[in-house]
C-alpha positions, 0 to 999 in steps of 0.5 A: 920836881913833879907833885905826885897824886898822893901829894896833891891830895894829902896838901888839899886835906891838910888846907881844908883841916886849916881851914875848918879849924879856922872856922871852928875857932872864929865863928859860930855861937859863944858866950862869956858867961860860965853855968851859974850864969846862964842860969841866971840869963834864962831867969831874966828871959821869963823861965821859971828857974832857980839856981840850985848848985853851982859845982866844982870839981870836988862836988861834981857828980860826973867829974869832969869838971876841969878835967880833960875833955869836960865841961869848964863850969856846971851848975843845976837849976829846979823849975818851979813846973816840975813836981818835985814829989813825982820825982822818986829819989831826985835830989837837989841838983838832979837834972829830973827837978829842972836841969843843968847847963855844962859850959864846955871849951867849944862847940863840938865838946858840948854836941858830943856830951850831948850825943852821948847824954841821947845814947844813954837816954835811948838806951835806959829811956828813965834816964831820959832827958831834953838836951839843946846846945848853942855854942859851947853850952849844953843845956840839960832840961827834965822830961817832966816837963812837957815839949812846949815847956821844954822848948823854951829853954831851947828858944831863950838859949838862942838868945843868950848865946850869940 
């Protein structure tokens, strides 16, 4: 019995599916810790924060919290750098007084909230924000503070999720 073309093809796409699933689920940055305690992580690594809200699914403003697709934890985190009376309307928890981190299953979940956090953010720039992910964590950090001050979140998040 002979293989067609077709059949070769749809064999190979089937193995590099394996395969990439493999990677996926084996390698690439992860962490144990859930939101609130990612919050504490970038404390001990000299960011001044301070936890505000840790969410559950009845508070969870976006209410994804153990939904389908959504984050498995979430809480939110002032920065004492952040002026809260320049923040018109912000209240406790709001990204706008320092930011929030979203524990997702994995990494591509977390990289899509993100993409869709930048679409939202280019479409209604007052709605914009510093997003930075490692592994299955997404950290959401204001636009008040400046890129220097923002990246640092961005550095410290490299060394809490490994």
């Amino acid at each position: 019995m002979s293989v067609t073309p077709l059949a070769r093809h749809l064999g190979a796409a089937v193995a590099a599916g394996v395969l990439a699933a493999s990677l996926v689920a084996c390698g690439g940055p992860t962490t144990d810790l859930d939101a609130a305690g990612v919050i504490k992580a970038l404390t001990q690594q000299g960011l001044p924060v301070t936890l505000t809200v840790t969410y559950t699914a009845d508070n969870d403003p976006n209410k994804l919290l153990g939904r389908p697709n959504g984050y498995v934890s979430k809480a939110s985190f002032t920065d004492q750098r952040v002026d809260a009376s320049e923040v018109a309307g912000a209240k406790e928890g709001d990204v706008e007084l320092g930011g929030s981190i979203e524990v997702f299953e994995d990494a591509g979940q977390a990289e899509q909230r993100a993409d869709y956090i930048q679409e939202i953010g280019k479409n209604m720039p007052m709605l914009g924000e510093y997003d930075y992910v490692a592994g299955p964590v997404l950290v959401r950090v204001s636009k008040e503070l400046t890129p220097d001050q923002a990246a640092g979140f961005e550095a410290a998040l490299g060394k809490i999720v490994k």
